[in-house]
C-alpha positions as MATLAB code, in Angstrom:
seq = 'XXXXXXXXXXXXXXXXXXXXXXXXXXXXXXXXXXXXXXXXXXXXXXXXXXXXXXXXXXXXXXXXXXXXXXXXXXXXXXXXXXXXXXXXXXXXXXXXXXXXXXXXXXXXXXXXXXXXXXXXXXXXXXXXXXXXXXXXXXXXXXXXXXXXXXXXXXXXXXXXXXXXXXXXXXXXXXXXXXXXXXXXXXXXXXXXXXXXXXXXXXXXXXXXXXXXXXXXXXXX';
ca = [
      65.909  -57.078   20.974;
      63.101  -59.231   20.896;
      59.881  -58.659   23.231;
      58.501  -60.920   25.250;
      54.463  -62.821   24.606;
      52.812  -60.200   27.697;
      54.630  -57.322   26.406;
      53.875  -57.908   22.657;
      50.150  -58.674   23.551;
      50.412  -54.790   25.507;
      51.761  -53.512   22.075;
      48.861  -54.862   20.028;
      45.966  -53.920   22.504;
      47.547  -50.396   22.705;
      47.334  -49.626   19.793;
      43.840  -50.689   18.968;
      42.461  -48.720   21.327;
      39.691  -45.800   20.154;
      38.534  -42.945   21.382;
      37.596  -42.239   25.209;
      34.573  -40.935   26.295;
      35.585  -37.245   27.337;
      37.292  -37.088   23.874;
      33.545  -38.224   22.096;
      31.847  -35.561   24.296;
      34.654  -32.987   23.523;
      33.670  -33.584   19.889;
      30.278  -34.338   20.478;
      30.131  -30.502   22.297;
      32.385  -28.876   19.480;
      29.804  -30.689   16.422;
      26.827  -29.201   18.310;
      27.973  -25.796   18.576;
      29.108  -25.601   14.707;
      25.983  -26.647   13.854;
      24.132  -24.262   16.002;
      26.010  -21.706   14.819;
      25.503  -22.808   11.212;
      21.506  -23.061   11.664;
      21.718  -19.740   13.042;
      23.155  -17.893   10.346;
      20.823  -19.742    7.835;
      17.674  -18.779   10.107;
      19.600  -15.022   10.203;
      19.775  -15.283    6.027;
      16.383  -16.805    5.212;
      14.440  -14.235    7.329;
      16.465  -11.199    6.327;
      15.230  -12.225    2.663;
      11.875  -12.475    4.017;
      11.966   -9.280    5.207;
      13.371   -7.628    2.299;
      10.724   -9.065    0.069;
       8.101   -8.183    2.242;
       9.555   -4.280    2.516;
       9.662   -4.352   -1.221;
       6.335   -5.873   -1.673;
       5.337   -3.161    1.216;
       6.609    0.016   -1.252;
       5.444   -1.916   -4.427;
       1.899   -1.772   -2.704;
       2.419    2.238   -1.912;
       3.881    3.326   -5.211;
       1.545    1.818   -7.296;
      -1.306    3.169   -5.186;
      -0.301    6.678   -5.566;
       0.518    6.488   -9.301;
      -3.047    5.905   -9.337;
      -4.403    8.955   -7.192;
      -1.918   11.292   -8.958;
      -3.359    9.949  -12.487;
      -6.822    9.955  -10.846;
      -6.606   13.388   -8.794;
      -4.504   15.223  -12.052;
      -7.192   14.678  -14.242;
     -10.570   15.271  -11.860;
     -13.344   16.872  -14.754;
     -15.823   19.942  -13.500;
     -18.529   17.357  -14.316;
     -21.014   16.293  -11.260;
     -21.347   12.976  -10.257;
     -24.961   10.924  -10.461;
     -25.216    8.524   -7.656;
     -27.369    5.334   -8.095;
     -29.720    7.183  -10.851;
     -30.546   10.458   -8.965;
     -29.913   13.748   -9.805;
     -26.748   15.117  -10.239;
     -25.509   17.040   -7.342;
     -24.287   20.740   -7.648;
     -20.634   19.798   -6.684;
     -17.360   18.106   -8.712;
     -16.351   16.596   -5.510;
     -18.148   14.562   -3.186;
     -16.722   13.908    0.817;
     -17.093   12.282    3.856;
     -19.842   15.019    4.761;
     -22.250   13.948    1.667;
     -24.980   11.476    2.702;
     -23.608    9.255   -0.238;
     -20.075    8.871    1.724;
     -21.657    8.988    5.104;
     -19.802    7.469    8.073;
     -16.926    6.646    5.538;
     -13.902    8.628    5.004;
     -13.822    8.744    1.303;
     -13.653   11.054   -1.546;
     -15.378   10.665   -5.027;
     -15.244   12.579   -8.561;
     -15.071   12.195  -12.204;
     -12.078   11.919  -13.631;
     -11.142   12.253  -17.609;
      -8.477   10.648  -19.179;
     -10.537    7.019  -19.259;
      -8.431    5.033  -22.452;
     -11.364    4.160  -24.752;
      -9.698    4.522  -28.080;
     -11.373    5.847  -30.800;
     -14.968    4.851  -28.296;
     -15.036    0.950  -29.476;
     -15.934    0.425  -25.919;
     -19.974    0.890  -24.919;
     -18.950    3.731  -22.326;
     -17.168    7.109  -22.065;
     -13.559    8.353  -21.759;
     -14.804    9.626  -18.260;
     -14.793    7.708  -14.779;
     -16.074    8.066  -11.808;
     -14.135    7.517   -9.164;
     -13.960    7.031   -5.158;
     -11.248    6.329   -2.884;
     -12.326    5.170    0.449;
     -11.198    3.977    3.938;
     -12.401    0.248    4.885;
     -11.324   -2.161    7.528;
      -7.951   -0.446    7.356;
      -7.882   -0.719    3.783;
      -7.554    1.870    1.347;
      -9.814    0.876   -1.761;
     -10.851    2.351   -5.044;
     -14.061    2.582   -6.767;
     -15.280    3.135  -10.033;
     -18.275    2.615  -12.487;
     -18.274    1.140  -15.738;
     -20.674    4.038  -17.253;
     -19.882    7.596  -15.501;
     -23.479    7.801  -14.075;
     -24.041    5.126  -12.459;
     -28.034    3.522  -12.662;
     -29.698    2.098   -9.821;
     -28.510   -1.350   -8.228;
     -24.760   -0.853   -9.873;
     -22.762   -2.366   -8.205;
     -18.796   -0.104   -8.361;
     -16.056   -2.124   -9.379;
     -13.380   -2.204   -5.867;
      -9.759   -2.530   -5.913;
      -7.784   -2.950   -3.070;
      -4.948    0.118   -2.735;
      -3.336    0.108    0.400;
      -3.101   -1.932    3.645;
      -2.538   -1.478    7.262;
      -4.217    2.058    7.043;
      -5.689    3.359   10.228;
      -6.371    6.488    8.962;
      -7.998    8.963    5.833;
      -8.002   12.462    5.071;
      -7.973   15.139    2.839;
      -7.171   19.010    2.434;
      -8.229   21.422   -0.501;
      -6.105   24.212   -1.535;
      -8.112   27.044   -2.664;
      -5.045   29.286   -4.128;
      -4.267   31.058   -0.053;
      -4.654   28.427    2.193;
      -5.648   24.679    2.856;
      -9.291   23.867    4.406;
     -10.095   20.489    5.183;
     -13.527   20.284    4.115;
     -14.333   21.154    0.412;
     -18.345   22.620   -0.424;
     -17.615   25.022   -3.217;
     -19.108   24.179   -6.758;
     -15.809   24.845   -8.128;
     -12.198   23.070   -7.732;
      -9.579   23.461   -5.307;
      -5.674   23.987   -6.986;
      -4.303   20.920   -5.102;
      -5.416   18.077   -3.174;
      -3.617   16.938   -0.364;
      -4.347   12.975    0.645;
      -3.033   11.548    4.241;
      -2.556    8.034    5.410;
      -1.975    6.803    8.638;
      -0.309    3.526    8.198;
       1.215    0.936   10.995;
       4.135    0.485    9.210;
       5.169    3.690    7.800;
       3.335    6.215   10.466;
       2.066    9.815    8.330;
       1.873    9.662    4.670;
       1.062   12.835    2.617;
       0.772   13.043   -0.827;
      -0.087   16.497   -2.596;
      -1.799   16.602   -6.150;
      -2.182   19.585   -8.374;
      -5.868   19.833  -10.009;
      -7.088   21.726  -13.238;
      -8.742   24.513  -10.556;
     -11.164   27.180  -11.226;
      -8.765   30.107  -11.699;
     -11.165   32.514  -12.523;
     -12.792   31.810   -9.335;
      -9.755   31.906   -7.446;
      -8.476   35.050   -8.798;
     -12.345   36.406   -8.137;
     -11.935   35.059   -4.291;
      -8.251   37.165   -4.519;
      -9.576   40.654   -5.347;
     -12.363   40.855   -3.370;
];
């Protein structure tokens, strides 16, 4: 059956038709929404690896820090420190409640232990050292030369960040006092951090203590 010329001409323009406008918005609407939902498990992605390097970055920063103290607070000498070329004070430990440390909270000390093979270096195998609290930043200090001469300038290293707060506590073989004014050594040292991310941080370190003086404070 053959068609006629107006119903062949139908045929053709029917079939070249495209699409219609709700059917371009349909897939207009359907694109949009993939895509948003494609951005926002890439956003989700790329800032949970943000925030996993920064966390490990974060614990990096504290584990390193403390491998330090413990090194540092394990191996504290009975030797007094002398600050900028005066006389040695009658104390191993210096605090927050020495003029040297004023308005600071900070601790300071000589530590042995200093790697100097065989003493090639110009200085000793001993430090001194000083850990203090600064724009809510946790530094640490040391010398080249274990007395230090007047105008020397101590070497500073950046420990710990976001800290808000610094303190210490002495064991003295009974209890723990948080001020330290003997001329002897506590047991243990006890360091806390207050940190924004974290909150309380406490850290306890055993030191080479004056036993006989402890057993002396014991029996009497």
């Amino acid at each position: 059956m053959k068609l006629g010329t107006s119903q062949a001409n139908y045929a053709v323009n029917y079939n070249q038709q495209g699409f219609t406008l709700l059917e371009v918005l349909i897939a207009i609407a359907i694109f949009s929404v993939v895509s948003l939902a494609s951005f926002t498990i890439f956003d989700t992605v790329l800032r949970g690896d943000e925030n996993s390097k920064m966390r490990s970055e974060r614990q990096n920063e504290l584990q390193r820090a403390f491998l330090l103290m413990e090194r540092d607070f394990t191996q504290i000498a009975k030797r007094n420190i002398r600050i900028n070329g005066e006389a040695a004070a009658n104390r191993f430990l210096h605090t927050s409640d020495d003029s040297f440390l004023a308005d600071e909270q900070a601790i300071a000390f000589v530590r042995n232990g200093w790697t100097n093979p065989g003493l090639l270096l110009p200085r000793s195998d001993m430090q001194s050292v000083a850990y203090r609290l600064v724009d809510e930043t946790l530094e640490r200090l040391h010398y080249n030369f274990v007395d230090a001469v007047v105008g020397q300038e101590p070497k500073v290293r950046p420990l710990i960040t976001q800290v808000t707060r610094l303190s210490f506590e002495f064991y003295d073989g009974q209890k723990w006092q948080k001020q330290w004014s003997a001329n002897t050594l506590p047991q243990a040292i006890a360091i806390e951090i207050d940190t924004r991310d974290y909150g309380l941080i406490r850290r306890q370190f055993l030191v080479a203590g004056d036993l006989a003086a402890d057993d002396k404070s014991k029996t009497s």
